[in-house]
C-alpha positions as CSV (number, residue, x, y, z in Angstrom):
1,X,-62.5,-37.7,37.1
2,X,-63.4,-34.0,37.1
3,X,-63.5,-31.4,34.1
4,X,-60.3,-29.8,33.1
5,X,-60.7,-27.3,30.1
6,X,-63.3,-29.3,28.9
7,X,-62.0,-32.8,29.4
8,X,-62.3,-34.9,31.4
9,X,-59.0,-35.3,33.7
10,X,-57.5,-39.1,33.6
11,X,-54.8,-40.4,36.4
12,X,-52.3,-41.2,33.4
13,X,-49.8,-42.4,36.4
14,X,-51.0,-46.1,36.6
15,X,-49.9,-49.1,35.7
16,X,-53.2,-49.7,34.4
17,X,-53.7,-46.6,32.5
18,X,-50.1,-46.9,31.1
19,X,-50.5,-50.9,29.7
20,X,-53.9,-49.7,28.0
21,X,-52.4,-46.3,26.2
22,X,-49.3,-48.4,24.8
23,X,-51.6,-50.8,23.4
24,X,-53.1,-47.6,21.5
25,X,-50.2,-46.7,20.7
26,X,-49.3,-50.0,19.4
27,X,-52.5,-49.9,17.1
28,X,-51.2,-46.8,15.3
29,X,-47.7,-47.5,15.0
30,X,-47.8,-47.4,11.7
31,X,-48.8,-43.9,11.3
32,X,-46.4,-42.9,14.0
33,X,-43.9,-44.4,11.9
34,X,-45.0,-42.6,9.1
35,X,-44.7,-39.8,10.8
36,X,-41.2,-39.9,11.9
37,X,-40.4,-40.3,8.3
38,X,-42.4,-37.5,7.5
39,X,-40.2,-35.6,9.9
40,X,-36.8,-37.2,9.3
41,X,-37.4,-36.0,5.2
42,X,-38.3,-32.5,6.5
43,X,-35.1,-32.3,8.5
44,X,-33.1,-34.1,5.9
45,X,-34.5,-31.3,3.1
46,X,-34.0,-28.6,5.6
47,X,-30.4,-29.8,6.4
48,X,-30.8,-30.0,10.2
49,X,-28.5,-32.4,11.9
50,X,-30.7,-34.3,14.2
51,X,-29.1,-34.9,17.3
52,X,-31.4,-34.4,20.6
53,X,-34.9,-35.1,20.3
54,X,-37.9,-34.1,22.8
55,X,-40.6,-36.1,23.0
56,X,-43.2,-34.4,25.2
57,X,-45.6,-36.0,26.8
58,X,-43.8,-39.3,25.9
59,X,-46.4,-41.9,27.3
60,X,-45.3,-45.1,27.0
61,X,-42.6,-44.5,24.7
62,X,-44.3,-45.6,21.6
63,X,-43.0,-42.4,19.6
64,X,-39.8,-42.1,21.7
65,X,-39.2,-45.6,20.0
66,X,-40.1,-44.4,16.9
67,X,-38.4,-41.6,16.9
68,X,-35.1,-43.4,17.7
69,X,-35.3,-45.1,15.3
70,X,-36.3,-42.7,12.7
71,X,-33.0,-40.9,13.9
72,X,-30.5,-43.6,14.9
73,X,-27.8,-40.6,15.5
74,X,-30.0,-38.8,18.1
75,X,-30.4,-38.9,21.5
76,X,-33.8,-39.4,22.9
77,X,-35.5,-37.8,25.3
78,X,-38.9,-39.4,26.5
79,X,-40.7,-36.7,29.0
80,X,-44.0,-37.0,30.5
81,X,-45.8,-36.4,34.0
82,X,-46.2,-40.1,34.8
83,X,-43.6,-42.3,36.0
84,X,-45.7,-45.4,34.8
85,X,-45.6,-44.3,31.5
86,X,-41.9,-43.8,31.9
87,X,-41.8,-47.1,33.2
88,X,-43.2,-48.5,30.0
89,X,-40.7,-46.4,27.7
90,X,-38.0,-47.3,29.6
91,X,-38.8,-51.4,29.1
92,X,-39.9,-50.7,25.2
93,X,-36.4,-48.9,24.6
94,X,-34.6,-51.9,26.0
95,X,-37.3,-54.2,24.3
96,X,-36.7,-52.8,20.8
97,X,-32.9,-51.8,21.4
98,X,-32.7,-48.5,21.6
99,X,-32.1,-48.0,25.4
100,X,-28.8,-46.7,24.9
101,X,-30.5,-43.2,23.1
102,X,-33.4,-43.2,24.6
103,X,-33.7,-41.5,28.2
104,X,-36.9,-40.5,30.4
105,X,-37.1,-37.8,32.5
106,X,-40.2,-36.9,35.1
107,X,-41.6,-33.6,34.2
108,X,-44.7,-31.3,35.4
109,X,-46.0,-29.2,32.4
110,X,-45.7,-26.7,30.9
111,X,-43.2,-25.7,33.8
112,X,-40.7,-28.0,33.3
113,X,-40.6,-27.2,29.6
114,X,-38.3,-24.9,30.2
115,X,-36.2,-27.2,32.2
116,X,-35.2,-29.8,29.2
117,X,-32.5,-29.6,26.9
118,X,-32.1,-27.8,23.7
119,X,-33.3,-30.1,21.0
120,X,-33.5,-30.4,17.0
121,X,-36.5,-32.0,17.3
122,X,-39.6,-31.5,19.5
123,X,-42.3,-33.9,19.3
124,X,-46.0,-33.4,20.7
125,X,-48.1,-35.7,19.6
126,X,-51.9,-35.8,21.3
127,X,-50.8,-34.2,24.6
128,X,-50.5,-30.3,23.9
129,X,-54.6,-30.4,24.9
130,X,-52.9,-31.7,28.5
131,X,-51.0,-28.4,29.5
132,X,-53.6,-26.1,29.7
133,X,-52.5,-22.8,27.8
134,X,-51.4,-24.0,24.8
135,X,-50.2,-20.9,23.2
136,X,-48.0,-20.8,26.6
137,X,-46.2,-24.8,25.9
138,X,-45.7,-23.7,22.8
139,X,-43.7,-20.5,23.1
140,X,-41.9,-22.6,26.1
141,X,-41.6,-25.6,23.3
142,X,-40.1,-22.6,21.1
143,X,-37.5,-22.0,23.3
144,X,-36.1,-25.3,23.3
145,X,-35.1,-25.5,19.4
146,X,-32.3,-25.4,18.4
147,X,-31.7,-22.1,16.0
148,X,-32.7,-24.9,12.5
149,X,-35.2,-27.1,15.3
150,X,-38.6,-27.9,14.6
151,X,-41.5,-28.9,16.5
152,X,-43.6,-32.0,15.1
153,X,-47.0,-31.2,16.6
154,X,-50.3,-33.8,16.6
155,X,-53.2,-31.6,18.1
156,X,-55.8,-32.5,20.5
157,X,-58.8,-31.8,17.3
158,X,-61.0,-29.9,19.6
159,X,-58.5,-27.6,21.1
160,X,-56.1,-27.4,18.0
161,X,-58.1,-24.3,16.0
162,X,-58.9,-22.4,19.2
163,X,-55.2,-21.8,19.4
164,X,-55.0,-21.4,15.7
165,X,-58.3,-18.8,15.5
166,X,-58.2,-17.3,18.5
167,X,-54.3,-16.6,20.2
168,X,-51.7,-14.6,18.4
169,X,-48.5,-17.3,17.1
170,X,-46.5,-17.8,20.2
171,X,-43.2,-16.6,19.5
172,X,-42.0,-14.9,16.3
173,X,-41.2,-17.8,13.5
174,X,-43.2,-20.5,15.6
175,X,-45.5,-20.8,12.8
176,X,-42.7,-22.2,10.3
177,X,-41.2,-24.4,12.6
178,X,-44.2,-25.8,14.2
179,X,-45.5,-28.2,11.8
180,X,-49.3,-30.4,12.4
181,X,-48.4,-34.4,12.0
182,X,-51.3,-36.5,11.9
C-alpha cells in the first residue's frame, strides 16, 4: 500500500478484495435500501422520470442492485475501476433478477466520468474520496444529469467538509442537486 491523499491506496481489483467489500455491503443493505427510497421519494416529489441511473464507483453491485430495484423502470449502470468488482455486480444482478437493467462498464476516474451516459440519477456512495479532486468528479458528475438529475452523494467523512469548507460549489446549481445520503 502507499499514501494517496491521505489514505492508504487498496488494489480494489481482486477477487479477494471484491468478496470481502460485498460482504460489507451486504451488512448495510438495509441502509442502502433506505437510501434508495430516500431518493426514489425525492425524485418522485420532484417529478423526475427516472430512467438511467449511474452508479459510480459501483463495487460489487450492492447499490446498483438496490438501485434497480428502487427504480424498476431504469436502466442501470454499474461503473467502477475494477473488473472484479464488476464481476461481482454482474453475478448479483443475475442473482437477484435484475440483470436485464443492470449493466457494468470499466471506467478510470474521474476521466472517464465524462465518458458515461446522461443520467437522472447519479449515485456515489463512499467512493468520491477515491478520485482525487473531488470538486473536479463532481463538476464532471454535474455534467452527466439530466436538466431535473440529481446526484445522491455518501462522502468519504474525512474528505467530505474539505470540499464543503474549502472549494467553491463545482458547477452552478450543483449544490441543490447534489444531495449527502448516509
Amino acid at each position: 500500500m502507499h499514501d494517496h491523499h491521505g489514505h492508504h491506496h487498496v488494489e480494489f481489483d481482486s477477487a479477494e478484495m471484491a468478496a470481502t467489500t460485498e460482504e460489507e455491503g451486504d451488512a448495510l443493505v438495509a441502509l442502502t435500501a433506505a437510501a434508495v427510497a430516500a431518493t426514489v421519494a425525492q425524485c418522485d416529489a420532484l417529478g423526475v422520470p427516472v430512467r438511467r441511473v449511474i452508479d459510480l464507483g459501483s463495487g460489487p453491485g450492492v447499490g446498483s442492485c438496490a438501485l434497480a430495484t428502487g427504480f424498476p423502470r431504469a436502466a442501470v449502470v454499474a461503473a467502477d475501476s475494477a473488473a472484479a468488482m464488476l464481476e461481482r455486480a454482474a453475478v448479483r444482478a443475475a442473482r437477484l433478477g435484475v440483470a436485464d437493467r443492470v449493466s457494468t462498464v470499466l471506467v478510470v476516474l474521474p476521466d472517464a466520468i465524462d465518458d458515461l451516459p446522461v443520467a437522472d440519477v447519479v449515485w456515489v456512495s463512499m467512493a468520491l474520496h477515491h478520485v482525487g479532486d473531488e470538486a473536479d468528479a463532481l463538476a464532471r458528475i454535474h455534467r452527466r444529469l439530466a436538466p431535473a438529475g440529481t446526484n445522491q452523494t455518501t462522502p468519504n467523512t474525512t474528505s467530505w467538509p474539505q470540499l464543503e469548507s474549502g472549494r467553491q460549489s463545482p458547477a452552478p446549481s450543483i449544490s441543490n442537486r447534489c444531495i449527502p445520503i448516509c
